[in-house]
C-alpha positions as CSV (number, residue, x, y, z in Angstrom):
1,X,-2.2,32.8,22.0
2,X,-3.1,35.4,19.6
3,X,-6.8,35.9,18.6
4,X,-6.3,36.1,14.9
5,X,-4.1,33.7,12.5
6,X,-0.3,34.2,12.9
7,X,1.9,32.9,10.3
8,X,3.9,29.5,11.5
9,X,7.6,29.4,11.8
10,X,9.0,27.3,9.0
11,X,10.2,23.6,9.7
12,X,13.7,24.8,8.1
13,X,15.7,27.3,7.0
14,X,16.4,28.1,3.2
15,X,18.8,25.3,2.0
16,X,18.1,22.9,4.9
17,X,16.0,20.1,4.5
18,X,13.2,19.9,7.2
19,X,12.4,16.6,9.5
20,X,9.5,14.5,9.1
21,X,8.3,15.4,12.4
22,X,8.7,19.4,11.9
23,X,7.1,18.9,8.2
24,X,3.7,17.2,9.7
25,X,3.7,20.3,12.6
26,X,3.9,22.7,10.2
27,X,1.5,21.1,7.4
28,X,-0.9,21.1,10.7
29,X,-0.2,24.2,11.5
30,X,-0.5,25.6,8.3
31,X,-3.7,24.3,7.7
32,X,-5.5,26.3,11.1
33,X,-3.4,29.1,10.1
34,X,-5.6,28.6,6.8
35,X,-8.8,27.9,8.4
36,X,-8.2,31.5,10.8
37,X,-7.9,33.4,7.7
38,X,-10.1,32.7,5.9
39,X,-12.9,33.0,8.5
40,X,-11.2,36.3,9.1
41,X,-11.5,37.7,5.9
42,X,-14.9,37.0,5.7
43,X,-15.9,38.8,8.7
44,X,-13.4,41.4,7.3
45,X,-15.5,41.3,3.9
46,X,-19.3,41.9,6.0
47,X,-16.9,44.9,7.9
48,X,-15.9,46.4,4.6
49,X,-19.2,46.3,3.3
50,X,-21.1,48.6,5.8
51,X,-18.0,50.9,6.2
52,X,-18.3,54.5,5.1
53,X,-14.6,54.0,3.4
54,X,-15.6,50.7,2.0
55,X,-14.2,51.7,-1.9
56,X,-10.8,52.6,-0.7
57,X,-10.9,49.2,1.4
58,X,-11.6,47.6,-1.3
59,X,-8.2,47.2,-3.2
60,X,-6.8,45.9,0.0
61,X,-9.5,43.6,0.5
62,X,-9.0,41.8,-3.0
63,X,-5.0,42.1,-2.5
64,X,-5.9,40.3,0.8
65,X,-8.0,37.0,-1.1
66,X,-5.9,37.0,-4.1
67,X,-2.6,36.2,-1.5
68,X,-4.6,34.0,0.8
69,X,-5.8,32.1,-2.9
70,X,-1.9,31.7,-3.6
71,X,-1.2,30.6,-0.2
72,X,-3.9,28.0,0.1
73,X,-3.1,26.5,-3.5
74,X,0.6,26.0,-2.4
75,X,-1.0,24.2,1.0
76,X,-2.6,21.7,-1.5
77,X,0.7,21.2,-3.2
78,X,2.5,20.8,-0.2
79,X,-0.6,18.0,1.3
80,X,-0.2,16.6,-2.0
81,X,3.2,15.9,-2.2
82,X,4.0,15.1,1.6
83,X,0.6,12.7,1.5
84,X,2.2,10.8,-2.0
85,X,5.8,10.3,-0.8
86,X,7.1,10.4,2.8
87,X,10.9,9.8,4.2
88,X,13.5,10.3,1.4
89,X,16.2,13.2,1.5
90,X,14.4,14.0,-2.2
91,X,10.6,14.2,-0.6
92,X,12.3,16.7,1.9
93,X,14.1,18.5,-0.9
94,X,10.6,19.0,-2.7
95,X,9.1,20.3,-0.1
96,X,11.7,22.6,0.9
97,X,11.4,23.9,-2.2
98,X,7.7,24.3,-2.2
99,X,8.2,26.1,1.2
100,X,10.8,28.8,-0.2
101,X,10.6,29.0,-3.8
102,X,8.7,31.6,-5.0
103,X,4.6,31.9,-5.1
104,X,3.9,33.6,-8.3
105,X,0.6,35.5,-7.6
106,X,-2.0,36.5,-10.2
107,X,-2.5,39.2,-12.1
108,X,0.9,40.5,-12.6
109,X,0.9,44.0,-11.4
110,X,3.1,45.4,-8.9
111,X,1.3,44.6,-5.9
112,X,1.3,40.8,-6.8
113,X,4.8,40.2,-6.9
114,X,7.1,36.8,-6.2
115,X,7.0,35.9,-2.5
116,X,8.1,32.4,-0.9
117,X,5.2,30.8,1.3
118,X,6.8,32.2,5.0
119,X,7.1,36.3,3.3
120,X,3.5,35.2,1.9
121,X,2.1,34.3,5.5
122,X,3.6,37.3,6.9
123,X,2.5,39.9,4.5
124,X,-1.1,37.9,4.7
125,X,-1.0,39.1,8.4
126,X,0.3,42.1,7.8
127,X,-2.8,43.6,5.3
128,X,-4.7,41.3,8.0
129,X,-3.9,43.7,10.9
130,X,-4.3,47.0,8.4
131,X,-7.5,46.1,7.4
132,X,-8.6,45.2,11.1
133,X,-7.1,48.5,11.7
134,X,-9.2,50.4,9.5
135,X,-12.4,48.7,9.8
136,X,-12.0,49.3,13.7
137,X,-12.4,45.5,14.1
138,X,-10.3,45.8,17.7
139,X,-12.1,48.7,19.1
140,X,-12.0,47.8,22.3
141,X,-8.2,48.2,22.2
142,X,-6.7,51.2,24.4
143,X,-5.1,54.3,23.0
144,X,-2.2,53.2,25.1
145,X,-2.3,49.4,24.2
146,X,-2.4,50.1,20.5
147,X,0.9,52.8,20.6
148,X,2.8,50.0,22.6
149,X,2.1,47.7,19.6
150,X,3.1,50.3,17.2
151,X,6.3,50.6,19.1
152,X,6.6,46.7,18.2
153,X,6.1,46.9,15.2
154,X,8.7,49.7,14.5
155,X,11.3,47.8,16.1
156,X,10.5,44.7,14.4
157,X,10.8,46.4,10.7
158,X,14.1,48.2,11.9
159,X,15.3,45.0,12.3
160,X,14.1,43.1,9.0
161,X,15.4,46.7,7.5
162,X,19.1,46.3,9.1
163,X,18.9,42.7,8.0
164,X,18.4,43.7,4.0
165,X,21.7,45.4,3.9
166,X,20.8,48.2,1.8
167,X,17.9,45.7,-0.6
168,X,15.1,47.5,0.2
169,X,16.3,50.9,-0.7
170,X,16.1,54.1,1.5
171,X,12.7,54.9,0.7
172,X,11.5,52.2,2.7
173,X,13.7,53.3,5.6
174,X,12.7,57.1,5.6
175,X,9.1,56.0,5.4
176,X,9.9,54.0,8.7
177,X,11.4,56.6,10.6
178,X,8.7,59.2,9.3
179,X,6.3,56.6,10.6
180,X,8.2,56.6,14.2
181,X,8.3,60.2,14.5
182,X,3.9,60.3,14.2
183,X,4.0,57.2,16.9
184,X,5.9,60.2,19.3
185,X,3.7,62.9,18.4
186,X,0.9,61.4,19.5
187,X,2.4,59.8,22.6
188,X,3.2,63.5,23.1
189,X,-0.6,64.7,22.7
190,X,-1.9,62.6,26.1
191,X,-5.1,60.8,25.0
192,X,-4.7,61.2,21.0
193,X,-7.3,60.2,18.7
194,X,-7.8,56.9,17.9
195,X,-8.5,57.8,14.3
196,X,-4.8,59.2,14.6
197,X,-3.2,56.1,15.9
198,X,-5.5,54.0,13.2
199,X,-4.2,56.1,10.4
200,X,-0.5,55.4,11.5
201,X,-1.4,51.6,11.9
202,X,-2.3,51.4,8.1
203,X,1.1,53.4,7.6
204,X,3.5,50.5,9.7
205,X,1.5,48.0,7.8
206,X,1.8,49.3,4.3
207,X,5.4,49.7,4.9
208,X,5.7,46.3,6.3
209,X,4.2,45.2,3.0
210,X,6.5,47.1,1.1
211,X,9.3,45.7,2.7
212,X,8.6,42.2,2.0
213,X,7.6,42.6,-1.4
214,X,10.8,44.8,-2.0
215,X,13.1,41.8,-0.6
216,X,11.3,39.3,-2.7
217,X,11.3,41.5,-6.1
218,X,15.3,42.1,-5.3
219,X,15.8,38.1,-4.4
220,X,13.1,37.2,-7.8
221,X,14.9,39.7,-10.0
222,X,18.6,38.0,-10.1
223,X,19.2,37.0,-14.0
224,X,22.4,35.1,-12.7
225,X,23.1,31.5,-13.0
226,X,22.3,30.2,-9.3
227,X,18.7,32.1,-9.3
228,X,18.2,30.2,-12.4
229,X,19.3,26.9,-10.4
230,X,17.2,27.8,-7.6
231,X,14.3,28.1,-10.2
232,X,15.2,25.6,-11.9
233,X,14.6,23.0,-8.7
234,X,11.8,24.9,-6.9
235,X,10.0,24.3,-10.8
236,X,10.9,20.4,-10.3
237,X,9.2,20.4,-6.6
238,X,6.1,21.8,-8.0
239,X,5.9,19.3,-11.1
240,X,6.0,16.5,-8.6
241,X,3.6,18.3,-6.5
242,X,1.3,19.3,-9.8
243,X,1.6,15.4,-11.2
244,X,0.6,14.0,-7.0
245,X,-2.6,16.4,-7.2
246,X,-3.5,15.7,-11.1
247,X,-3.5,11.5,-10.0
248,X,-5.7,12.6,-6.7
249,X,-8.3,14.2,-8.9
250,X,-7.5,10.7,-11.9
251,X,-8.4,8.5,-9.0
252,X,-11.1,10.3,-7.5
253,X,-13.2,12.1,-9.8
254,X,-14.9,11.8,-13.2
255,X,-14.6,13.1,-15.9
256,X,-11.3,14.2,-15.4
257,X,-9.4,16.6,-16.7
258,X,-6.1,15.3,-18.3
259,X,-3.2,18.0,-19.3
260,X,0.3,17.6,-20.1
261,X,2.6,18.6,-17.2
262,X,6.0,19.2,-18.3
263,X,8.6,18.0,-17.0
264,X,11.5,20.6,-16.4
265,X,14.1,17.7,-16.6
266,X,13.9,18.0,-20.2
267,X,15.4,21.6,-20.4
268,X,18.3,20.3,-19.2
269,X,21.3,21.4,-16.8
270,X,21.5,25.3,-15.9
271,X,24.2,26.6,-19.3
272,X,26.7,29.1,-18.4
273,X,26.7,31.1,-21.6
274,X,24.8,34.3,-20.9
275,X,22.8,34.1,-24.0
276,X,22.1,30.5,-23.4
277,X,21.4,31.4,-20.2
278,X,18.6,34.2,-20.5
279,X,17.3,31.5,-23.0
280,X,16.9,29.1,-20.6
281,X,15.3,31.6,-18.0
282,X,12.7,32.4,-20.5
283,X,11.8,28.4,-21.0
284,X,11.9,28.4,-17.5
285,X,9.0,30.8,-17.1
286,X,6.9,28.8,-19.8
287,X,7.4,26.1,-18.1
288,X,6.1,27.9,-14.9
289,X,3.3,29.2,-16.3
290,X,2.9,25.8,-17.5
291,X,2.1,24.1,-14.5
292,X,0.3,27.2,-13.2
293,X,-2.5,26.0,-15.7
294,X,-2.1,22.4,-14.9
295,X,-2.8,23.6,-11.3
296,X,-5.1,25.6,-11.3
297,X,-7.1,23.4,-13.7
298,X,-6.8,20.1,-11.5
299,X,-7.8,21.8,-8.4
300,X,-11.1,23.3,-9.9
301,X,-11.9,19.8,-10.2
302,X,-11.1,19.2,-6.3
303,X,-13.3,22.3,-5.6
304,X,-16.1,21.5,-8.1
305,X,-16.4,18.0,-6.1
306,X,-16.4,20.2,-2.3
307,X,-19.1,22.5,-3.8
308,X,-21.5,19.5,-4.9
309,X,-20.4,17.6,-1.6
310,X,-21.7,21.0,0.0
311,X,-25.0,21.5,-2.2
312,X,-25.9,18.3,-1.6
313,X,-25.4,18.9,2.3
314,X,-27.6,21.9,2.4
315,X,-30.0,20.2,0.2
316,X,-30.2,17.1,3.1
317,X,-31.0,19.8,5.8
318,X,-33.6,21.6,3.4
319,X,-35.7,18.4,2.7
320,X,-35.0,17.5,6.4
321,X,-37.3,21.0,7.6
322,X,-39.6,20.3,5.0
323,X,-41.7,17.6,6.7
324,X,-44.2,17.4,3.5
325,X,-43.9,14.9,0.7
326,X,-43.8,16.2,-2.7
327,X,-44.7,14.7,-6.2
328,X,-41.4,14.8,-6.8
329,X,-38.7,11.7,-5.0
330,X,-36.2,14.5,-3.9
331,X,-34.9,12.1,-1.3
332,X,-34.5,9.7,-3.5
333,X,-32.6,12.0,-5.8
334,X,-30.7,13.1,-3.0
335,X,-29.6,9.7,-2.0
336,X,-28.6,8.8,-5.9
337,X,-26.8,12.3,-6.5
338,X,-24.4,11.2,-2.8
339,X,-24.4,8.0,-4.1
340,X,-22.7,9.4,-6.9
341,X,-20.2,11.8,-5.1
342,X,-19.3,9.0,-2.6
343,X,-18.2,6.7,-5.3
344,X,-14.3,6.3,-6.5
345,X,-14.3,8.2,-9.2
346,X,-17.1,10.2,-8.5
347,X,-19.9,10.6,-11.2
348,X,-19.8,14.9,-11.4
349,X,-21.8,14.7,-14.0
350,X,-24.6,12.9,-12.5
351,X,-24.2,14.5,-9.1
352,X,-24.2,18.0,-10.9
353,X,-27.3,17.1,-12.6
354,X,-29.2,15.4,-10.1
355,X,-28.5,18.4,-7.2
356,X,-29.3,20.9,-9.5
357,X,-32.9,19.2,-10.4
358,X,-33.1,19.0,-6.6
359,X,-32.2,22.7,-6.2
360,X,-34.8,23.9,-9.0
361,X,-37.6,22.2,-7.8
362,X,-37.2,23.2,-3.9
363,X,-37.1,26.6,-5.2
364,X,-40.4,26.9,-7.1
365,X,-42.1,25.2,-4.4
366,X,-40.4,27.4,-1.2
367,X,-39.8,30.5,-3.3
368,X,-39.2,32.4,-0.3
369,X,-36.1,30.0,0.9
């Protein structure tokens, strides 16, 4: 078993719809795949932070969160969804489409480009392992053990490469075999420097990235008919998946937000016209972008709740130390502001208010905490 987080095979190919029993596995999966990386990437962030390169580690670092952020909101959409509605050939078929429809990550620029969950997961681990490389997180690793895994990684690309058929462009593939011919000259130079074999280690993973975002961009970038369809149904999965998490945060949390969440029914069918079409395409992003407000929206109400849940936490261990009573009932506080959060819907509001009393007082009277 691998000591870091290794993205989980997916319960089903594209266009198949994936058993019950291999959806739970890989929602479980998934979710300590989650866990792993994001403990990683914080000890990965205290690396970067004393490292003498830590501005040009930087833009990897915040490539590295802003895919793990996509990754973990489609996890939610996928719990929600599975957790609502269970069994049915059309619960599989949402969920298959949350699994290989495409993850639209933020910001828009070239780095964050269209990826289904699986290419997400991989190119997550794969700026992973180049930022371990370059932080020298596996130093204990031999000169010879880390060339072996370069050769595996070579071969590995070759064969996602040869699998493209001509996609990814020959860029990618000269920038493989230039990458190949450093892996022999240092294999040639005895006991090489390690600094040698880290730089090519960045190299092999920065082509792997390329190579995954350069099959998704080619796949994302068809203005034809059945791309439309395919975006047309991965847009319906997430609406049910959107509508399942906006009546988890109705039933569990107050106030509540409450947005419209379109319903892509209403476009219609797919036209074939070619004007009608690109039409349609550009509803179809509205719509998208749509329910990446609704989303995001409803699940900064989920994480408002985990943040006072985990302020009122730390406030239970504080008052637990402090051993002294004070003119102020901060246990009693405490016990109203969880009374609150424990509640169905919760009382933010009063939870917010009460903890952050709580958290004002403590720190004029420990002002070294």
């Amino acid at each position: 078993m691998s000591r870091y987080a290794v993205a989980p095979p997916p319960p089903a190919e594209p266009g198949m719809l994936p058993p019950d029993e291999a959806t739970d596995r890989y929602l479980s999966e998934l979710a300590r795949w989650r866990l792993r990386r994001e403990h990683e990437l914080r000890a990965l962030d205290e690396l970067t932070r004393s490292h003498g390169e830590r501005h040009a580690l930087e833009a990897d670092l915040t490539s590295s969160m802003t895919l793990f952020h996509a990754i973990a909101q489609r996890h939610d959409l996928l719990l929600a969804t599975w957790e609502d509605v269970q069994g049915g050939d059309g619960e599989r078929e949402w969920v298959a489409q949350l699994i290989w429809g495409v993850l639209e990550l933020p910001d828009g620029d070239a780095e964050a480009l269209a990826v289904s969950l699986p290419d997400a997961l991989r190119l997550s681990d794969a700026l992973a392992g180049s930022l371990r490389v370059r932080v020298d997180a596996d130093g204990e690793a031999t000169a010879e053990e880390r060339l072996a895994g370069l050769d595996d990684g070579l071969a590995r690309l070759r064969e996602a490469l040869a699998e493209q058929d001509g996609d990814a462009g020959e860029d990618l593939g000269a920038a493989l075999e230039d990458v190949a011919a450093q892996v022999e000259a240092l294999r040639g130079q005895g006991e090489p420097a390690l600094a040698e074999i880290g730089a090519t280690e960045s190299r092999l993973a920065a082509v792997e990235r390329e190579l995954i975002v350069a099959a998704a961009s080619h796949a994302h970038a068809r203005a034809d008919r059945e791309q439309a369809e395919a975006e047309r149904a991965h847009l319906v999965a997430r609406g049910e998946a959107v509508r399942s998490l906006a009546q988890r945060v109705l039933d569990d949390v107050r106030p509540a937000p409450r947005l419209g969440i379109p319903d892509v029914a209403a476009l219609g069918e797919v036209p074939e016209e070619e004007g009608a079409l690109e039409a349609y395409v550009t509803n179809l992003e509205r719509v998208g972008r749509a329910l990446d407000q609704a989303h995001a929206t409803y699940s900064a109400a989920l994480a408002e709740y985990a943040d006072l849940a985990d302020r009122a936490e730390r406030l239970a261990k504080t008052l637990a130390g402090c051993g002294a009573p004070t003119s102020v009932d901060l246990a009693g506080m405490l016990t109203a502001a969880k009374e609150s959060l424990h509640t169905r819907p919760a009382d933010i509001q009063r939870a917010s208010a009460l903890i952050a009393a709580q958290e004002a007082y403590l720190a004029q009277l420990r002002p070294d905490a």
